[in-house]
C-alpha positions in Angstrom: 19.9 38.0 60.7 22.5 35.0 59.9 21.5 32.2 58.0 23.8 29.8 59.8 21.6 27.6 62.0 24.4 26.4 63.9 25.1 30.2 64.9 21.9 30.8 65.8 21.4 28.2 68.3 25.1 28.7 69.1 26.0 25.2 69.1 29.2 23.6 66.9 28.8 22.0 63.9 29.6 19.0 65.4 26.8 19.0 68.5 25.1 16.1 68.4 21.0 15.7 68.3 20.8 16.2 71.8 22.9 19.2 72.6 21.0 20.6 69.6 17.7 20.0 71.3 19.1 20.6 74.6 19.6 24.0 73.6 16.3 24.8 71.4 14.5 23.6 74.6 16.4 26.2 77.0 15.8 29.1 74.2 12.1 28.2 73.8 11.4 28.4 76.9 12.9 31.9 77.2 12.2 33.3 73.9 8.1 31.9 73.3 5.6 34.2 72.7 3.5 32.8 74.9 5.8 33.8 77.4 7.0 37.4 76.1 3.8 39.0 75.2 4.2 42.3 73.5 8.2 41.5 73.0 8.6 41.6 69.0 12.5 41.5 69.7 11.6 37.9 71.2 9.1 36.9 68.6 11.2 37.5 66.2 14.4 35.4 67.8 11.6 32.8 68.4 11.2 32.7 65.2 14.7 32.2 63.7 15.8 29.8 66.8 12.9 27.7 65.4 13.5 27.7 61.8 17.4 26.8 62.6 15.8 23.5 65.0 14.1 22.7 62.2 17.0 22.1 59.5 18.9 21.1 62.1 16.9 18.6 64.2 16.2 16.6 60.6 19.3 14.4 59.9 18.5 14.4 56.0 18.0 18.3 55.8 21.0 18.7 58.3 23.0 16.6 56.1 22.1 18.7 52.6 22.8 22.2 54.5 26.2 21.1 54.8 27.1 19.6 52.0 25.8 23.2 50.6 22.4 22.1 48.9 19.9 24.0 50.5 19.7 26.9 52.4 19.0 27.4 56.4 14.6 27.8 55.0 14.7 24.8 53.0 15.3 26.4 49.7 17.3 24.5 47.0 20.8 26.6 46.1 21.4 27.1 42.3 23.9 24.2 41.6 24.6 22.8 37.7 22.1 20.8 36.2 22.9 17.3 34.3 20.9 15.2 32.3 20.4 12.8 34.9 18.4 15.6 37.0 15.9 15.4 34.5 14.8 11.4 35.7 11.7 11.0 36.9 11.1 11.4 40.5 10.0 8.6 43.2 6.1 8.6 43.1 5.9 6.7 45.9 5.2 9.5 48.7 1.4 10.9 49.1 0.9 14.9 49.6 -1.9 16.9 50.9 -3.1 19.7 48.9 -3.7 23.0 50.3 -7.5 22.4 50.5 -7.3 19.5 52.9 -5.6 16.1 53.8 -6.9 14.1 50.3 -3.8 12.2 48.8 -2.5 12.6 45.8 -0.1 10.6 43.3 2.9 12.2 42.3 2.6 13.8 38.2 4.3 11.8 35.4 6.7 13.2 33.8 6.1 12.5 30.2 8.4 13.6 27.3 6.3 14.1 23.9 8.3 13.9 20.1 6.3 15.6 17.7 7.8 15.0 14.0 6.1 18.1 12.6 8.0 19.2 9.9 10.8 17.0 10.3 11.8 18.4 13.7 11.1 17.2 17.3 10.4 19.3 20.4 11.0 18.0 23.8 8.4 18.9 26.4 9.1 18.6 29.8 7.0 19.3 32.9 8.9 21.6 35.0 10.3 20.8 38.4 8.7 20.4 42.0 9.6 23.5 44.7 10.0 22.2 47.8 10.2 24.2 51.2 10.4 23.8 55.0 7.7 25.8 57.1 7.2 26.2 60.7 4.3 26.6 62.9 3.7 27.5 66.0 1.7 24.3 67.8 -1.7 26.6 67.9 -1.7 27.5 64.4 -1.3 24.0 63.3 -4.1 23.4 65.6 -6.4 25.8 64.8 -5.5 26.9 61.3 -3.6 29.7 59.6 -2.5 31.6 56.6 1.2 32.2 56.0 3.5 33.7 53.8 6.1 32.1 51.8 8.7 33.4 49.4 9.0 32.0 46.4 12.4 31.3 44.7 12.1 34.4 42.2 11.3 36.9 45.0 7.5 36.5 44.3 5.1 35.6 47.6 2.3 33.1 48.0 0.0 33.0 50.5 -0.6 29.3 52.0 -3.6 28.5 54.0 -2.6 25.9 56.7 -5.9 23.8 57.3 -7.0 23.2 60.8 -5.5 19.9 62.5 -2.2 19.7 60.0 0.4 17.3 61.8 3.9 17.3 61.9 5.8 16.3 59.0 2.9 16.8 56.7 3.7 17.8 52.7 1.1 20.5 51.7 1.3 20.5 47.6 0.5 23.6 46.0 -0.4 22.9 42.1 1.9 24.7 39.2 3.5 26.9 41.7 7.1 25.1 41.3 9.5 25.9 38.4 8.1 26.3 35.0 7.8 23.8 32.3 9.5 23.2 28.8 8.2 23.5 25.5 4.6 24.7 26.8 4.5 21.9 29.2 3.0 22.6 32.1 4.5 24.0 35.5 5.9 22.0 38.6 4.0 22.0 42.2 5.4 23.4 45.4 5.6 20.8 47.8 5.9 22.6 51.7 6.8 20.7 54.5 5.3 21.3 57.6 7.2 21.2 61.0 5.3 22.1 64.1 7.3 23.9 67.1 6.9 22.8 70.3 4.3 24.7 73.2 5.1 25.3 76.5 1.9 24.6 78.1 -0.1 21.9 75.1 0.7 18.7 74.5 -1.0 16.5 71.1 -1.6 13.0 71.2 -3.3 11.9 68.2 -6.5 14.5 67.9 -6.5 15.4 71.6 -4.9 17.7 73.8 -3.1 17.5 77.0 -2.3 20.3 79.4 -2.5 21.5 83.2 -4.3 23.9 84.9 -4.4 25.4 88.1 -7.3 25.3 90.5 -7.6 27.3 93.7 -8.0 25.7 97.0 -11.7 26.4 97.7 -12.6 25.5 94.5 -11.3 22.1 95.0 -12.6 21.6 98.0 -16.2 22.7 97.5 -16.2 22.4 93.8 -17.3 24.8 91.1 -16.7 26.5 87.7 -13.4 27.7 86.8 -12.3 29.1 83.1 -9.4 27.0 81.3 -7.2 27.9 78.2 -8.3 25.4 75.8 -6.3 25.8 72.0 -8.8 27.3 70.7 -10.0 30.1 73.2 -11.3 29.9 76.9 -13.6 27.5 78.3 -15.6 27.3 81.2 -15.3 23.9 83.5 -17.1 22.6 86.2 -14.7 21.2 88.7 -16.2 18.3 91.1 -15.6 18.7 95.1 -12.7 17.1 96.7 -10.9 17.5 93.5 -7.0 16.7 93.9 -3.8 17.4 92.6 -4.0 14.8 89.4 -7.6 14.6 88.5 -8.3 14.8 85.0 -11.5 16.5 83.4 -12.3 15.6 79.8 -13.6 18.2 77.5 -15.4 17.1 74.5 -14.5 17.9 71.5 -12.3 20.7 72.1 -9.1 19.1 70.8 -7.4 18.8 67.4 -10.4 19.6 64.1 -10.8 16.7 62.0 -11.2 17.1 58.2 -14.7 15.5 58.5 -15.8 18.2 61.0 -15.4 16.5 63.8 -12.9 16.8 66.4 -10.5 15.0 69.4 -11.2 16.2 72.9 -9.2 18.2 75.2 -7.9 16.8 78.5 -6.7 18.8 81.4 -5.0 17.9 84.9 -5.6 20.3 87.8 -3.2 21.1 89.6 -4.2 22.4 93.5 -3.0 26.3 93.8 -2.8 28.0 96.9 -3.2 31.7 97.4 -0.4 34.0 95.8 -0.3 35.5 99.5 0.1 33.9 102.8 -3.7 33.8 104.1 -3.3 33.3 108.5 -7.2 32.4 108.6 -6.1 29.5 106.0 -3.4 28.6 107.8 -5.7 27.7 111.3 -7.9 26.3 109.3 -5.7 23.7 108.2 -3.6 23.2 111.5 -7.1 22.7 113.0 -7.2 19.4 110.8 -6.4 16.3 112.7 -3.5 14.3 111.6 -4.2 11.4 109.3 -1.8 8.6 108.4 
């Protein structure tokens, strides 16, 4: 597997934002799941054609993997340390902790002199991890667990809560690089960046997608199953239904921390009968003409 993003989506160094998305689109759409099923071979390209869009499609990160500071996941490379690396971070960004979407203020970093026998010790809170993760649009929706590797080779376990948005810091507590002089242990901060779906669309807490409705049923109305996010529903579809109409289903959009939830909203779409049907056909050249 290379761990040149530009390789992987085969694009130049140079491409610009668009031919960069230009072609994560065209590979998405051939490579998703959703759209492979049972194809690890593709899963697997899914995966790494995603992880490269998403260094790649973030000027800052895209800027640090070539200059050489981070590698194609995120991961700081081991570069030499001065004393101005030990400054105190900006405090002004707000994290989510892996139990839910409460914010929290970033840790001091406080430097103790003890005169204990004539000597001083330096104690020093070690630094911060951070990492780049991506999800697939339905487990940021509905939740998941995932695996990440930490910079010593050891793995951790992150839960993703239900509902986690784009661009959202999960901090994990004393799970970055140890401390100094007993102090105690960094965090691991983990960006989130949520792929694309082929079919789902989030606005806010709700959903947006299409679904297909055969011809009889929206004619004469009645129940037809959907793919909601979060499993099948069953919808009742009102007669005379056209291409366009929009049902509303309650509730079944994007969980909220509180409980609650955004709704779902899907557009039918009028399908006709894989087949050519002749009695159909009569049927409809019976109708008279209407301007």
């Amino acid at each position: 597997m290379s761990d040149d993003p530009y390789a992987i989506l085969g694009v130049k160094t140079d491409a610009s934002p668009e031919a960069i998305r230009k072609t994560y689109r065209k590979l998405a759409r051939k490579l998703h799941p959703d759209l492979n099923p049972g194809n690890t071979e593709a899963e697997e390209q899914f995966k790494n054609v995603s992880r490269a869009y998403d260094l790649l499609n973030d000027p800052e990160k895209r800027a640090r993997f070539d200059r050489g500071e981070i590698d194609i996941s995120g991961v700081e490379r081991p570069r030499q340390r001065y004393y101005r690396d030990f400054a105190e971070p900006s405090a002004d960004q707000a994290y989510t902790s892996d139990a839910g979407f409460a914010d929290f203020d970033a840790d001091d970093i406080l430097s103790e002199i003890f005169g204990r026998r004539g000597r001083s010790t330096l104690k020093r809170r070690g630094a911060d991890v951070r990492y780049q993760l991506s999800l697939d649009f339905l487990d940021a929706v509905n939740g998941a667990t995932r695996l990440v590797t930490l910079p010593d080779g050891s793995t951790l376990d992150v839960r993703i809560p239900p509902g986690i948005r784009d661009g959202q810091t999960l901090r994990l507590r004393a799970k970055g690089e140890p401390g100094q002089g007993g102090a105690p242990p960094g965090d691991a901060l983990i960006e989130i960046g949520v792929l694309p779906h082929p079919v789902f669309r989030r606005e806010g807490d709700d959903i947006h997608f299409e679904q297909g409705v055969p011809l009889r049923e929206a004619v004469l109305g009645g129940r037809i199953e959907v793919s909601a996010p979060a499993g099948p529903v069953t919808v009742t579809v009102p007669k005379w239904s056209t291409s366009g109409k929009v049902l509303r289903l309650k509730g079944k959009g994007v969980p909220r921390p509180d409980g609650t939830a955004g709704d779902a909203y899907v557009k039918l779409l009028i399908k006709l009968p894989d087949r050519p049907d002749p009695e159909l056909e009569r049927v409809v050249a019976a109708w008279p003409r209407r301007v």
